[in-house]
VOBA-1610 file (N, C-alpha, C; in pm, whole numbers, padded with zeros to 5 digits, always signed):
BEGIN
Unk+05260+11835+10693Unk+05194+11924+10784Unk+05266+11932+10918Unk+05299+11802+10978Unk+05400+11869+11090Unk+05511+11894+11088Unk+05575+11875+10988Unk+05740+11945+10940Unk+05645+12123+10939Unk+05618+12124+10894Unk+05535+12282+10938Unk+05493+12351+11034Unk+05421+12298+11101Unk+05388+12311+11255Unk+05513+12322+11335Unk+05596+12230+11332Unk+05731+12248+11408Unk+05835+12366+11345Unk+05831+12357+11225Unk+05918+12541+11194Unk+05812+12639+11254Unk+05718+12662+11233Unk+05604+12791+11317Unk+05649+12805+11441Unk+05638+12653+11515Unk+05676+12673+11696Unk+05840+12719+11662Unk+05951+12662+11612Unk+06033+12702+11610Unk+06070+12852+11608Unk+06035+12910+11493Unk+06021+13068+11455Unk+05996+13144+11579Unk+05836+13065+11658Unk+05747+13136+11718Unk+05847+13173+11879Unk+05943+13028+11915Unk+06034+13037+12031Unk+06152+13115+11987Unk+06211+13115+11888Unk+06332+13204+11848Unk+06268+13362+11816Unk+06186+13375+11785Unk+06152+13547+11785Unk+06091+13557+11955Unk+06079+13512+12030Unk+06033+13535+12156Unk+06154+13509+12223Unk+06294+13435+12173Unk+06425+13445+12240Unk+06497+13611+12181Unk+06421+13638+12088Unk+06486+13739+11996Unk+06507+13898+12081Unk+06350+13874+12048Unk+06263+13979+12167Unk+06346+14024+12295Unk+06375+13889+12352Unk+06428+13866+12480Unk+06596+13998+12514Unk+06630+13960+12422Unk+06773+13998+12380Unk+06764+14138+12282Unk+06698+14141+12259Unk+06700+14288+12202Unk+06720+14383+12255Unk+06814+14471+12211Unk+06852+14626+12326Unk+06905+14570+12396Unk+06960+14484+12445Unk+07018+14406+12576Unk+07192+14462+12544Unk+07199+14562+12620Unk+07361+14617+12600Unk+07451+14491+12650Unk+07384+14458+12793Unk+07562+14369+12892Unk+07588+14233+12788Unk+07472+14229+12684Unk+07544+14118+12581Unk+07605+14108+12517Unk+07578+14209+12445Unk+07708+14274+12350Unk+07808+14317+12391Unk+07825+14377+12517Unk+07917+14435+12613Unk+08021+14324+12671Unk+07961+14202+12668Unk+08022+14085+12703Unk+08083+14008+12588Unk+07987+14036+12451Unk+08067+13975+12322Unk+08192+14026+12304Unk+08180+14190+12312Unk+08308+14245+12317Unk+08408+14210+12360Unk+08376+14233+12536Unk+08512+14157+12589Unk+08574+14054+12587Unk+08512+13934+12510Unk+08537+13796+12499Unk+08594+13830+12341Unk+08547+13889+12251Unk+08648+13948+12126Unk+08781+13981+12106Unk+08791+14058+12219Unk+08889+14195+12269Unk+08998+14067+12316Unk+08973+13992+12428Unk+09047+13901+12488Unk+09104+13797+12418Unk+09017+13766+12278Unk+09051+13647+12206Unk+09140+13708+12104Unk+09185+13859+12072Unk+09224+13918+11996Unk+09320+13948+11998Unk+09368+13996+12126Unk+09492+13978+12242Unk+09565+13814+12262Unk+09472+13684+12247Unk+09552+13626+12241Unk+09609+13562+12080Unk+09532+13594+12017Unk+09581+13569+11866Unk+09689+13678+11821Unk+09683+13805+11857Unk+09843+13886+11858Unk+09946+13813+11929Unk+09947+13772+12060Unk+10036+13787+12119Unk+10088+13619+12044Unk+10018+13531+12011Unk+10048+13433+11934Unk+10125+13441+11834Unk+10084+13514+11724Unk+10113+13549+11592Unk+10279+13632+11603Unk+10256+13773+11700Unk+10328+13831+11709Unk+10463+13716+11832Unk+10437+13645+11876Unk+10554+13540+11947Unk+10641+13510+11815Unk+10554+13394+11762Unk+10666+13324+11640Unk+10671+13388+11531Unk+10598+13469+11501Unk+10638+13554+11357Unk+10749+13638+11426Unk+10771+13730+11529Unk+10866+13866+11544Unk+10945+13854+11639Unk+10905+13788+11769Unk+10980+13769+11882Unk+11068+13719+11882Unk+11046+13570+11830Unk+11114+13458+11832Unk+11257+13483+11766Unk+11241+13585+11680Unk+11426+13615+11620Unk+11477+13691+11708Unk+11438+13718+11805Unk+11524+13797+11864Unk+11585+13756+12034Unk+11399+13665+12057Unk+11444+13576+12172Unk+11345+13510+12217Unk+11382+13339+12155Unk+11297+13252+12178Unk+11243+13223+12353Unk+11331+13212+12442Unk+11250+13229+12588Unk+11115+13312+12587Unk+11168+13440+12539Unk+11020+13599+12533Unk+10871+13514+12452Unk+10937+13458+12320Unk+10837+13380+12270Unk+10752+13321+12323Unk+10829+13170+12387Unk+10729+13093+12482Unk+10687+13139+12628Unk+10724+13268+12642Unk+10665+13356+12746Unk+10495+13400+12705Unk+10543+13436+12632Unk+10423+13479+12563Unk+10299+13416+12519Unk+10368+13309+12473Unk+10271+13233+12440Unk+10212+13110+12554Unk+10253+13119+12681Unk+10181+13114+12765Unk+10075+13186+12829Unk+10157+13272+12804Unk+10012+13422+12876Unk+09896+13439+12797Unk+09906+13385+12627Unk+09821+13384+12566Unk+09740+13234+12566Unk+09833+13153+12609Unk+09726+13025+12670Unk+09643+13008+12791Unk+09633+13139+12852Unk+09606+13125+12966Unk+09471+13206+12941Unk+09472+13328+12833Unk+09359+13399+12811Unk+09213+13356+12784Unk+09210+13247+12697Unk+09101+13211+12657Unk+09001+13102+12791Unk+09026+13043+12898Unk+08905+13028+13031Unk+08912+13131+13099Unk+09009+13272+13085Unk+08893+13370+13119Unk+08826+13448+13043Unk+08854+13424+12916Unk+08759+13479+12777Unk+08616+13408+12820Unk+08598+13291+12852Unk+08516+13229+12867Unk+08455+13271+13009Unk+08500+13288+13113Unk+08443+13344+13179Unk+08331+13459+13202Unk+08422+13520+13141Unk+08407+13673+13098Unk+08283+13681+13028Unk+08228+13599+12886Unk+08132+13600+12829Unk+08019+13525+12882Unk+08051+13433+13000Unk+07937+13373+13067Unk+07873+13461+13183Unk+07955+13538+13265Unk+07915+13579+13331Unk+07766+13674+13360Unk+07720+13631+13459Unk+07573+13679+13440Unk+07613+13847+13516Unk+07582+13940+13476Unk+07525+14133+13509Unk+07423+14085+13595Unk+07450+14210+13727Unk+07328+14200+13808Unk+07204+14215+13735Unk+07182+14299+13637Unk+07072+14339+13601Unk+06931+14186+13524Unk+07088+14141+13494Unk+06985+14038+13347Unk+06924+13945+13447Unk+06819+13925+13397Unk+06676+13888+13439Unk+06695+13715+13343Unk+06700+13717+13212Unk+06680+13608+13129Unk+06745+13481+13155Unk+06821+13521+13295Unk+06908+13333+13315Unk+06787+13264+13412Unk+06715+13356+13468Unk+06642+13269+13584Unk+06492+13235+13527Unk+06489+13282+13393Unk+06332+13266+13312Unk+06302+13165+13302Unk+06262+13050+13329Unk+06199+12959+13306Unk+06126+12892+13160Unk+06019+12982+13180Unk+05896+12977+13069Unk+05771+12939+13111Unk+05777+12909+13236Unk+05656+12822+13338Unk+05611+12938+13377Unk+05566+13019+13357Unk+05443+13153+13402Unk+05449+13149+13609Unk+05363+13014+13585Unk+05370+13035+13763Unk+05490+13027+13892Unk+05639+12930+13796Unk+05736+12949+13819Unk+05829+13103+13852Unk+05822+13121+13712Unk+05856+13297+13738Unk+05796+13390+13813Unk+05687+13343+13834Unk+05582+13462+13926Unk+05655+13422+14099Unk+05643+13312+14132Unk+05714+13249+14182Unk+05875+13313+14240Unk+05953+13307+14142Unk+06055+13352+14183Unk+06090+13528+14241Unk+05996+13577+14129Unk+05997+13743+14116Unk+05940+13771+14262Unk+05839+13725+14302Unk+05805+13717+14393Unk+05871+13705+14559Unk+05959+13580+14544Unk+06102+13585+14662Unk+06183+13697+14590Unk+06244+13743+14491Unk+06333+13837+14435Unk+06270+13947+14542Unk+06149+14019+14532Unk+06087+14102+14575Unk+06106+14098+14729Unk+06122+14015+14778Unk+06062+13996+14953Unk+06218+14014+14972Unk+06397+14003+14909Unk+06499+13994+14956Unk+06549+14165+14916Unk+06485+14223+14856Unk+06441+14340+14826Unk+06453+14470+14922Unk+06318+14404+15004Unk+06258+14501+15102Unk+06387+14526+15224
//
C-alpha cells in the first residue's frame, strides 16, 4: 500500500511539473540551441580528424579546440533563465509565492 501511495504522489508532482512546462516555447527554444551548439561541436570534431587532418594537422587541432570550448557555453545557453519564465522562482509554498509575486509587483510600478 505505500509503494502505491508514493507512485500516485509521484505521478500527481510530475503531471503538475508537466502542466508547468507545457506550451512553454523558451524551453524548447533553449533545447534547440544547446542541440544546434552540441552539433557544431561534434562536426567540427569529426570533420578535424576524419578530413582536415590530411591536409593540415595544425587546422585540425585548431579546430578541435574551438570545439572544446563549445560545450560550457552549450551549457550556459540551456540554463539560462528568459525574462518571461516564472517556474525558477516557484517554490510550491502557496504563501511563499504569493509572497514573492507580490515584491515582483511593487518593482513593477
Amino acid at each position: 500500500m505505500a509503494g502505491g501511495a508514493a507512485l500516485r504522489a509521484l505521478r500527481t508532482v510530475s503531471s503538475a511539473a508537466a502542466r508547468s512546462y507545457r506550451g512553454d516555447m523558451s524551453v524548447q527554444r533553449r533545447h534547440r540551441r544547446y542541440y544546434a551548439m552540441m552539433a557544431v561541436c561534434l562536426t567540427l570534431f569529426v570533420l578535424a580528424w576524419g578530413v582536415v587532418r590530411l591536409w593540415s594537422v595544425p587546422a585540425a587541432v585548431a579546430m578541435c579546440v574551438v570545439a572544446m570550448i563549445i560545450p560550457p557555453f552549450a551549457a550556459i545557453v540551456a540554463n539560462r533563465r528568459e525574462p518571461g519564465e516564472r517556474w525558477w522562482d516557484e517554490s510550491g509554498d502557496p504563501e511563499s509565492d504569493r509572497w514573492w509575486r507580490e515584491l515582483d509587483d511593487k518593482g513593477r510600478r
